[in-house]
N, C-alpha and C positions, 0 to 999 in steps of 0.2 A: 829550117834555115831561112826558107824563101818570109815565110810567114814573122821572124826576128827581122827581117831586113823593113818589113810593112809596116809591123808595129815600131817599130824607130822612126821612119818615116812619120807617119802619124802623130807619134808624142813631140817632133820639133815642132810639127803645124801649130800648136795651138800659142805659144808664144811668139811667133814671129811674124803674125798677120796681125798684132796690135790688138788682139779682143782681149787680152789679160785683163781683168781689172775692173773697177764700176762699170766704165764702157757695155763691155760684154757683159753682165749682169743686166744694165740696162734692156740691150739689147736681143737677151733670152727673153723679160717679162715683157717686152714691148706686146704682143701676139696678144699677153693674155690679158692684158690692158687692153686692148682695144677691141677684145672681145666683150667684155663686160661693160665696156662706155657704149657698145651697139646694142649686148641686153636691157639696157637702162633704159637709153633714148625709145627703142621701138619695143621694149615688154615692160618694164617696170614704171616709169614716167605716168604711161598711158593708165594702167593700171591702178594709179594711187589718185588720179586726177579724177575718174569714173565712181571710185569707192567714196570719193570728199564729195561729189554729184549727188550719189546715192542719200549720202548720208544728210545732206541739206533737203534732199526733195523727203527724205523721211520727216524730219524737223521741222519741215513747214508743211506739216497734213493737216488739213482743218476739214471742219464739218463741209459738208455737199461736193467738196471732192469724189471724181472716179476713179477708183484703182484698181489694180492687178495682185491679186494675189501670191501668191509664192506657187501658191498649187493652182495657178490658173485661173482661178475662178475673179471673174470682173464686180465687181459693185460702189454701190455710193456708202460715204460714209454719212451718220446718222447722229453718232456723237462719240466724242475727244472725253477719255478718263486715263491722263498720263501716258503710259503707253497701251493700253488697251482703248482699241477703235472699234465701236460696232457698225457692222458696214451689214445694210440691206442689201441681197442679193437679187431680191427678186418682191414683188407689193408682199407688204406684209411678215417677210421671212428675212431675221435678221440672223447673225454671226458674229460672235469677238472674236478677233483676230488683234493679235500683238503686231505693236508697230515695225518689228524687224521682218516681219513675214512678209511686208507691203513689199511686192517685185518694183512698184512703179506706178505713177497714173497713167489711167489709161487714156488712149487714144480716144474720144468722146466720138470720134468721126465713124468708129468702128463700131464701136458700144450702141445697140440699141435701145430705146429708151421704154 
């Protein structure tokens, strides 16, 4: 009986505090709205903006660039055949390596010569 008296209680609430309606629909997705406008701005955004970086410092690899490999390994490049780069590692010892494998140029500062 106590437990009929609660749940009657409770089914008036939701009409008479004015959520009926778009309002309150609004109102439930707001949360999850503005959780995904906060994924965007600090993980997605950053994310796509890094990848279009990437993809232009691949784009514009030419000969006697230094770069980083994917598997670490640093060297210069030697010569440009579409996407395959052979890149000297060390006097003498060279490597093809595909253009998507480039991590990155390197640091020159670091790289000894």
């Amino acid at each position: 009986m106590f437990f009929d008296d609660i749940a009657h209680a409770m089914g008036s609430l939701g009409g008479a505090d004015g959520q009926a309606g778009p309002a309150g629909a609004l109102g439930s997705f707001l949360p999850l709205i503005l959780m995904f406008a906060i994924f965007y701005f600090l993980l997605i955004r950053p994310q796509q903006k890094k990848a279009k970086q990437h993809k232009e410092t691949l784009a514009g690899l030419q000969k006697g660039d230094r770069i980083l490999t994917g598997g670490g390994l640093y060297g210069r490049i030697v010569a440009v055949d579409g996407d395959e780069l052979s890149v000297e590692l060390a006097e003498g010892f060279q490597v093809k390596v595909d253009r998507g494998y480039v991590a990155g140029l390197a640091n020159t500062a670091k790289v000894k010569k």
